[in-house]
C-alpha positions in Angstrom: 99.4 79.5 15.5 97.6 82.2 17.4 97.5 82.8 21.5 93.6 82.7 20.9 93.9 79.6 19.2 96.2 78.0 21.7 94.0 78.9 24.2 91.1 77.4 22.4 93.0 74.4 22.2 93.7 73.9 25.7 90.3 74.1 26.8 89.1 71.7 23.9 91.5 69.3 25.1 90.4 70.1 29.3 87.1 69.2 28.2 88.0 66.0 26.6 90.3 64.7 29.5 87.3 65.3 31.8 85.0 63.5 29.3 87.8 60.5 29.7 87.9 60.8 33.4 84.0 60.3 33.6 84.2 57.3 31.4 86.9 56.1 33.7 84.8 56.1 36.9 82.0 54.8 35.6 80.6 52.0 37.1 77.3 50.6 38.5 75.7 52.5 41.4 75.7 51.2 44.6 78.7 48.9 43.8 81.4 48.9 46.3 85.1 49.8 45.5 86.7 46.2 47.2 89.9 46.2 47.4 92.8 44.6 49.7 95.6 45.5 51.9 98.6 45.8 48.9 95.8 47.0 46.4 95.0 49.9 48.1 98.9 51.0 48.9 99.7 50.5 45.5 97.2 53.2 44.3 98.5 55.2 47.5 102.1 54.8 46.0 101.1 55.8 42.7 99.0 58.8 43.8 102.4 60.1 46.4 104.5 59.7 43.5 102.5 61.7 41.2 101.8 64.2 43.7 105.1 64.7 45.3 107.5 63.8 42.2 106.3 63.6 38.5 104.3 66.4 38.4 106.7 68.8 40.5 109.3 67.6 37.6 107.3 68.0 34.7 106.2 71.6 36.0 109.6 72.5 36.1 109.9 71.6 32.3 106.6 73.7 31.1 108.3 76.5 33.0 111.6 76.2 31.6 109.8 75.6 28.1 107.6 78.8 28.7 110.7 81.1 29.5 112.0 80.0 25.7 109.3 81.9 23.3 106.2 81.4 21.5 104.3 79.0 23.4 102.0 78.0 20.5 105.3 76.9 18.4 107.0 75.2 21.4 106.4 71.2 21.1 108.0 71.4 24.9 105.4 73.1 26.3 102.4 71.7 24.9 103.8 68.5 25.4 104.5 69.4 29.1 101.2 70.7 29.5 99.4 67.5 28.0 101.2 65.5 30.5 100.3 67.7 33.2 96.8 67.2 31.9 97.0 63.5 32.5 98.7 63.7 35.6 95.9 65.7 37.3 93.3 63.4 35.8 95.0 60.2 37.0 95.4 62.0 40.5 92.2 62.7 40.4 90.9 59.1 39.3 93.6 57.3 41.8 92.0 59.6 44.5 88.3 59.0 43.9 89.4 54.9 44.3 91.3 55.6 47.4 88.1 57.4 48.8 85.6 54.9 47.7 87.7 52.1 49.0 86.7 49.4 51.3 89.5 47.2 51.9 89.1 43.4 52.3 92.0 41.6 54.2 92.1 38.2 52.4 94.3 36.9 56.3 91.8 38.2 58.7 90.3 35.4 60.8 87.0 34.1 59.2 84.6 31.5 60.5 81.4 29.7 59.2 80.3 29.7 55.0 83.1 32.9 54.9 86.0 30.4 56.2 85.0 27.7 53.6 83.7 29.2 50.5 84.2 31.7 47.8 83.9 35.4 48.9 86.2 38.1 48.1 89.9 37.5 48.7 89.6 33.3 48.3 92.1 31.7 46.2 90.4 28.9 44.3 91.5 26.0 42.8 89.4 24.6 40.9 89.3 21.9 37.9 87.5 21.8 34.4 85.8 18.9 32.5 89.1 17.9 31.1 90.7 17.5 34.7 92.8 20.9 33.9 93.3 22.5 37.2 94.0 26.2 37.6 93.9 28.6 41.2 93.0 32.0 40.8 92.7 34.7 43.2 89.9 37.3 43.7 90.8 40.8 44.1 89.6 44.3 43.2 89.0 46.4 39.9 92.2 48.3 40.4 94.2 45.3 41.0 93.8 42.4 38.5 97.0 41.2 37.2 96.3 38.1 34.9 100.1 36.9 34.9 99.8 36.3 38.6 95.9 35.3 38.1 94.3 37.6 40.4 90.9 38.3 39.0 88.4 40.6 39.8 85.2 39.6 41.9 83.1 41.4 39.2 84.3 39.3 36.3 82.2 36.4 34.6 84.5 33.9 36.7 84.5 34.8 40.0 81.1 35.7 40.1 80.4 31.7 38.7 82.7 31.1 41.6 81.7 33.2 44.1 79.7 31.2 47.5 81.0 28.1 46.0 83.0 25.7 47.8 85.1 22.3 47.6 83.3 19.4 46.2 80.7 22.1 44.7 80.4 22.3 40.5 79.7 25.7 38.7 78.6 26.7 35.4 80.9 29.7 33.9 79.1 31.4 31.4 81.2 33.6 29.5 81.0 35.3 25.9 81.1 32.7 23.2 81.4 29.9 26.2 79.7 27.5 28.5 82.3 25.2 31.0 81.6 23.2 34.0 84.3 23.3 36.9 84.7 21.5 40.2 85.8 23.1 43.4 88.7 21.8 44.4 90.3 23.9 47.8 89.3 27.4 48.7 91.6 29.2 51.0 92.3 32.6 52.4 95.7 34.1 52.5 98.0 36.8 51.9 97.4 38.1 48.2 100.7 39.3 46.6 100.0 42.6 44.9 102.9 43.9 42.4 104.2 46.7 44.0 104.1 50.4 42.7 107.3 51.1 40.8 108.2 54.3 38.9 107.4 53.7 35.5 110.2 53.7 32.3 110.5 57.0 31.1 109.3 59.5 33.8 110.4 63.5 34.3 111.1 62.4 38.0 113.4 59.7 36.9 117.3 60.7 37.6 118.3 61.2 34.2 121.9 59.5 33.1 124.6 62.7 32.0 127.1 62.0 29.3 130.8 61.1 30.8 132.9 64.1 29.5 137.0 62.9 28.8 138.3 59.2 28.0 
């Protein structure tokens, strides 16, 4: 493989991570990056660790890679370099978020309609025809974890939800479905947001060394 193919490569591939990123932020105009408290630190986590850690390490293994020959024959180094494509876009993406955020503390004293009914950051119980009950919460974009039902405030549920509150009925209208629920209890409290953690498998990771002897 030739340098001026290599070359050619990288910047076929720039151009495509770029086409990825814009796909990534795209979302209506006007529409407001909500997000609370543990949401936002989450994405700040991610973003220091990125910054400080995982691409420090994996720059250290394109250089080492680079020092060992022909770069175009050298699965070490393009893979390095790939990565450090995708860590620069996700830095890039996590920072646009953190910019556009406007945080929405679900614990911070509320009074009238916004103490009593369904706004961002309620956690709603509510029932369905068959008397199933379910609480979901109603959080940002960038932190819906279905396991823990948080939802987003832009998905067909919360928005069937949303200014809605106990004793009210609401028609969800989803793809392929039509269900009537009952409020039940809206209340406002501390959202638990999963934590950033270091993901399996990362350069930064301490890597385990072999025991030498018996």
């Amino acid at each position: 493989m030739s340098k001026a193919f290599t070359t050619e490569f990288d910047a076929e591939a720039d151009k495509h991570d770029h086409a990825a990123e814009e796909a990534e932020h795209a979302q209506p105009v006007g529409v407001k990056n909500y997000i609370t408290p543990g949401g936002l630190q989450r994405l700040k986590d991610e973003r220091r660790f990125l910054l400080t850690r995982e691409r420090r390490a994996v720059t250290e293994v394109v250089a080492w890679a680079a020092s060992n020959g022909d770069r175009s024959e050298n699965a070490d180094y393009q893979y390095g370099k790939r990565r450090l494509r995708e860590i620069d876009r996700r830095i890039r993406f996590l920072t646009k978020r953190i910019d556009a955020a406007e945080v929405v503390d679900p614990e911070a004293p509320r009074g009238g309609r916004a103490a009593t009914q369904v706004f961002f950051g309620a956690t709603v119980r509510y029932a369905n025809a068959a008397g199933t009950e379910r609480a979901v919460s109603v959080v940002g974009v960038d932190e819906v974890d279905l396991d823990r039902n948080h939802i987003s405030w832009m998905s067909p549920l919360a928005r069937a939800l949303m200014k809605s509150g106990p004793g009210d009925c609401v028609v969800l209208r989803a793809p392929g479905t039509t269900e009537q629920l009952e409020i039940l209890e809206v209340r406002y409290e501390r959202i638990l947001v999963e934590p950033f953690s270091e993901p399996p498998g990362a350069e930064a990771a301490p890597k385990t060394r072999p025991r030498i002897g018996g």
